[in-house]
C-alpha positions as CSV (number, residue, x, y, z in Angstrom):
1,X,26.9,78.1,17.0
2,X,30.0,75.5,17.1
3,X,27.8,72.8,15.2
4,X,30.7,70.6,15.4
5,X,30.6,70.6,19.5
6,X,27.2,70.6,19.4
7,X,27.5,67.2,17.3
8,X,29.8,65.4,19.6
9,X,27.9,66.5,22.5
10,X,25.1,64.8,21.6
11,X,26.3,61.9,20.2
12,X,28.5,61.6,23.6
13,X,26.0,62.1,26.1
14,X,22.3,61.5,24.5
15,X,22.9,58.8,22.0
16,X,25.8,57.0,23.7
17,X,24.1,56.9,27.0
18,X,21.2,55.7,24.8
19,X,22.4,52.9,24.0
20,X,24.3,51.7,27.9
21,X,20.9,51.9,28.9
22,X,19.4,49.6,26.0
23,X,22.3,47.6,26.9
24,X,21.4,47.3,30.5
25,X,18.0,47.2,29.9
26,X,18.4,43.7,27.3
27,X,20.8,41.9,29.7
28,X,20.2,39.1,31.6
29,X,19.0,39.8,35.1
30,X,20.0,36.8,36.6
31,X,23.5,37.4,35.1
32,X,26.5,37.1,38.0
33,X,26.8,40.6,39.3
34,X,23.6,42.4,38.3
35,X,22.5,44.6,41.3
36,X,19.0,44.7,42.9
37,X,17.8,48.1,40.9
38,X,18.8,46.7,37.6
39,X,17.4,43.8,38.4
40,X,14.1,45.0,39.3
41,X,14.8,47.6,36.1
42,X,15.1,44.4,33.8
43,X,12.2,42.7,34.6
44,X,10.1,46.5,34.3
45,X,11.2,46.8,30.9
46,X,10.8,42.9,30.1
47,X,7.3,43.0,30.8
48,X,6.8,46.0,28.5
49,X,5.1,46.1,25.2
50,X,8.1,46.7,22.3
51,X,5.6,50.2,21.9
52,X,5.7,50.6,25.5
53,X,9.9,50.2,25.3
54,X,10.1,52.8,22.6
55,X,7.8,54.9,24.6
56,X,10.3,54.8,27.5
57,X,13.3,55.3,25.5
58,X,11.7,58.2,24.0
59,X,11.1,59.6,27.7
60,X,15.0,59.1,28.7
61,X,15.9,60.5,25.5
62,X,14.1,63.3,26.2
63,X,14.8,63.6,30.1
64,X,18.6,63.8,28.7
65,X,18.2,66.4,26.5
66,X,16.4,68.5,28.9
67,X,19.0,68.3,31.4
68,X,22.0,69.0,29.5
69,X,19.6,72.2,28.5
70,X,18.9,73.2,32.2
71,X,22.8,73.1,32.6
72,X,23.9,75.2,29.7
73,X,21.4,77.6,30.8
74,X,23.3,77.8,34.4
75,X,26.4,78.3,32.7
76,X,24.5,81.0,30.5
77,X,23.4,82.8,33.8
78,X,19.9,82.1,32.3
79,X,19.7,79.7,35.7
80,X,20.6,81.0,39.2
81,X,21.9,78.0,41.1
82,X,22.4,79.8,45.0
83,X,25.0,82.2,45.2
84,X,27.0,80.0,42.2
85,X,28.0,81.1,38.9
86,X,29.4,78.9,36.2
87,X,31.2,79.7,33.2
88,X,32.4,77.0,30.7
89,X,35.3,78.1,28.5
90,X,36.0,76.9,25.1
91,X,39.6,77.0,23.6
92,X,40.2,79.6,26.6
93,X,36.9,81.6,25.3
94,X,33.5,82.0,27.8
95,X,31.0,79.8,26.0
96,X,28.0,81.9,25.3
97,X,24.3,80.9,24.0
98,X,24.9,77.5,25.1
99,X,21.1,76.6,25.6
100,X,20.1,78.2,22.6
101,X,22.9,76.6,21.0
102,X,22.1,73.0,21.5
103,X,18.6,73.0,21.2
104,X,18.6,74.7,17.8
105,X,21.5,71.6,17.2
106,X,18.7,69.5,18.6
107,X,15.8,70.9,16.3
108,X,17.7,71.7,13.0
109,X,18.6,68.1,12.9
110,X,15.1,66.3,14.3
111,X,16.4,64.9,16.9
112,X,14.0,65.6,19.8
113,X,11.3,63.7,18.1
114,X,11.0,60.2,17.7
């Protein structure tokens, strides 16, 4: 396993992202430019208990995780996509065990849990 990649991926994608949508989420909806789904988005999450906005962070944390999952096991072959097959090279090698990969990133360092 290239903990290293592993790392940065998550850090990229799930806790990055993380925190856009915490920034979205504690803007001002009224703000000059906000569009009608944040806007609606704002006032869901405004009206939530602080437990309530954990709980839903949890869930998007989650949702994240399991998708980048679901697309390393494409590009494993674990997942048939149609008549598509993907294969992600790193430093000109075929990345294998992918899935397997990242989620033992994901346990060995308690971060599907909050």
């Amino acid at each position: 396993m290239n903990k290293k990649l592993m790392e940065a991926l998550y850090n990229n994608i799930v806790k990055d992202n993380l925190e856009l949508y915490k920034t979205f989420f504690e803007s001002d909806s009224d703000e000059e430019g906000v569009i009608d789904y944040w806007k609606k988005t704002i006032k869901f999450y405004s009206n939530l208990s602080l437990a309530d906005q954990d709980l839903l962070f949890s869930i998007i944390k989650s949702t994240i995780i399991d998708t980048i999952s679901n697309m390393f096991a494409i590009a494993d072959g674990g997942e048939i996509i149609g008549n598509y097959s993907i294969e992600i090279k790193i430093n000109n090698e075929i990345a294998e065990d992918l899935q397997d990969d990242f989620l033992a990133y994901i346990e060995d360092n308690n971060l599907g849990d909050d």
